[in-house]
C-alpha positions in Angstrom: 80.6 94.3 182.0 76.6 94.4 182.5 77.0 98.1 183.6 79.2 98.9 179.8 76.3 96.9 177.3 73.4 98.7 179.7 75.4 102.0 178.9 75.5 101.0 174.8 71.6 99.9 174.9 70.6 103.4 176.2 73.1 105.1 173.9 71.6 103.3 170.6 68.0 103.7 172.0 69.0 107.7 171.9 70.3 107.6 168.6 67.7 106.0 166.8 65.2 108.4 168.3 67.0 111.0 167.4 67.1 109.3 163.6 63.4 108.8 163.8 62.9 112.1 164.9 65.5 113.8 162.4 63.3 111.4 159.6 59.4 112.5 161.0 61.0 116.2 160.4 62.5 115.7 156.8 59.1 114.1 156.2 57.1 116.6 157.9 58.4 119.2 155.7 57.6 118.2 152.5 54.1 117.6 153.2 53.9 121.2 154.5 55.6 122.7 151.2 53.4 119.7 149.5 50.2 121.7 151.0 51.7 125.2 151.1 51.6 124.6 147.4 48.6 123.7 146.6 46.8 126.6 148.8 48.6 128.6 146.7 47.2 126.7 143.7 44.0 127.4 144.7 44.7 130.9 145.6 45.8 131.7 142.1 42.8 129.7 140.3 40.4 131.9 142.5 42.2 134.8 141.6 41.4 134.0 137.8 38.2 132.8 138.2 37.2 136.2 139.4 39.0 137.8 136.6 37.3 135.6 134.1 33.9 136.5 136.0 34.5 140.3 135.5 35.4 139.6 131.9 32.0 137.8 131.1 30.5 140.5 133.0 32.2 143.4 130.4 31.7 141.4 127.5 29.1 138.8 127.9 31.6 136.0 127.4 34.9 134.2 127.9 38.1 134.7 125.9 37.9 131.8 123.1 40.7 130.0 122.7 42.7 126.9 123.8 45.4 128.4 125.8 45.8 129.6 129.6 48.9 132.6 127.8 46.4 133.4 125.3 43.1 133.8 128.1 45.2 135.6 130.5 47.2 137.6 128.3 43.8 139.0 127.2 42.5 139.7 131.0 45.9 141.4 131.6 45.3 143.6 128.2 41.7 144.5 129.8 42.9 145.0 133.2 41.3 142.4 135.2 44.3 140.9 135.9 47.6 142.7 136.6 50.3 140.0 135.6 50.1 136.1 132.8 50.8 133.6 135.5 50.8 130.4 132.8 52.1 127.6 135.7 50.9 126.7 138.4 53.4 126.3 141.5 54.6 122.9 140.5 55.8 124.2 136.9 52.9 122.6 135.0 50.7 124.7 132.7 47.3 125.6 133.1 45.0 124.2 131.1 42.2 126.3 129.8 39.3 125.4 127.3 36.9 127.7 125.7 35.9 126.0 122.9 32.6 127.3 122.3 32.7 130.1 120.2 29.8 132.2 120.0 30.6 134.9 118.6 33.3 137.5 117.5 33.0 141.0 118.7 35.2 144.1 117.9 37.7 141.8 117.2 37.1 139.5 119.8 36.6 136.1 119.9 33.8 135.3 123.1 33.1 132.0 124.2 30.1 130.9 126.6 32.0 129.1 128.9 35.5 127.5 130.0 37.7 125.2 132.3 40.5 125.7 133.6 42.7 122.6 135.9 45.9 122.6 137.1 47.0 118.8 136.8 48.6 118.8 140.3 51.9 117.7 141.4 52.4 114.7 139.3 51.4 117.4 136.1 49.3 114.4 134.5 46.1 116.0 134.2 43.1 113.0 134.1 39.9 113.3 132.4 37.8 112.8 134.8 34.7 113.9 135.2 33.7 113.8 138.6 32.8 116.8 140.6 33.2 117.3 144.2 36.2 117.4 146.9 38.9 115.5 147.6 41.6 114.4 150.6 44.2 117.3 150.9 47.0 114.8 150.5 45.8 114.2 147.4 48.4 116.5 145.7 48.3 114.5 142.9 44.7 115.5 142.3 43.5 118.0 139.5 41.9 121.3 140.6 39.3 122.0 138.1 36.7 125.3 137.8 34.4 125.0 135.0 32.0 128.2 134.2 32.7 129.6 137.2 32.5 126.9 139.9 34.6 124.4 141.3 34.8 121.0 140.2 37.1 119.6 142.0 39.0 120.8 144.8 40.9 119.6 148.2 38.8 119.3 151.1 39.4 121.3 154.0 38.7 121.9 157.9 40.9 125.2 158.1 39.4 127.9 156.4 42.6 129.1 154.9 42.9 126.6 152.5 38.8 126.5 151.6 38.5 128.4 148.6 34.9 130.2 147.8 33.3 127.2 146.3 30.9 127.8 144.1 29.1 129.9 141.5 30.8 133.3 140.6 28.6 135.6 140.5 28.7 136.9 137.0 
């Protein structure tokens, strides 16, 4: 009888490991995709910072306006960018402001500067306006450039996530 419950205590032990470890996995892997996301968040925002960079470059501004479609739709029609990506990889718009309007030229609305945030995983972007980084984890975070330079942004140790911070070189 001692030998048959000594049997069933090592038995359960096993099992609920194996349940805790079936759990850590399940758990595990969302936080991967969580981060796999947001590097590519950041990816894609470097990507159109640049692209904004070489616009100001051409034309001595930003595209005006108060729409990510519009901005991008215009970098696309002047080839600094080869496709409109309008979400980030959660499904949330980017938001982009240019609203000051300098000037129109050739047709062409030009602003001096811009920001553009994608609200993060929760998609409620915050006004904040603190600069600097933040926890990875933090996927609920916003990832904000402004004028060329990161606002905020996830911290990082690896060096595949860490974006080039900082002024773009116009």
């Amino acid at each position: 009888m001692r030998r048959a419950s000594r049997k069933f205590l090592i038995e359960s032990l096993i099992v609920v490991l194996c349940l805790l470890g079936l759990l850590y996995l399940a758990f595990r892997e969302a936080i991967d995709m969580d981060q796999h996301r947001q590097r590519k968040t950041v990816s894609e925002l470097n990507l159109n910072m640049s692209a904004l960079a070489a616009y100001r470059e051409k034309f001595d501004g930003y595209p005006a306006g108060d729409r990510w479609q519009q901005a991008a739709e215009e970098l696309v029609r002047e080839g600094f960018l080869a496709d409109v990506e309008t979400k980030d990889v959660w499904g949330h718009e980017y938001l982009y402001r240019s609203p000051r309007l300098e000037r129109s030229e050739n047709g062409r609305a030009l602003a001096s500067g811009y920001s553009l945030r994608s609200c993060g995983k929760d998609g409620d972007c915050g006004v904040s306006t603190s600069r600097g980084s933040f926890s990875r984890q933090e996927y609920e975070r916003d990832l904000v450039i402004a004028d060329g330079e990161w606002t905020l942004w996830p911290e990082s140790s690896g060096a595949s996530l860490k974006p080039e911070y900082g002024t773009v070189e116009p």
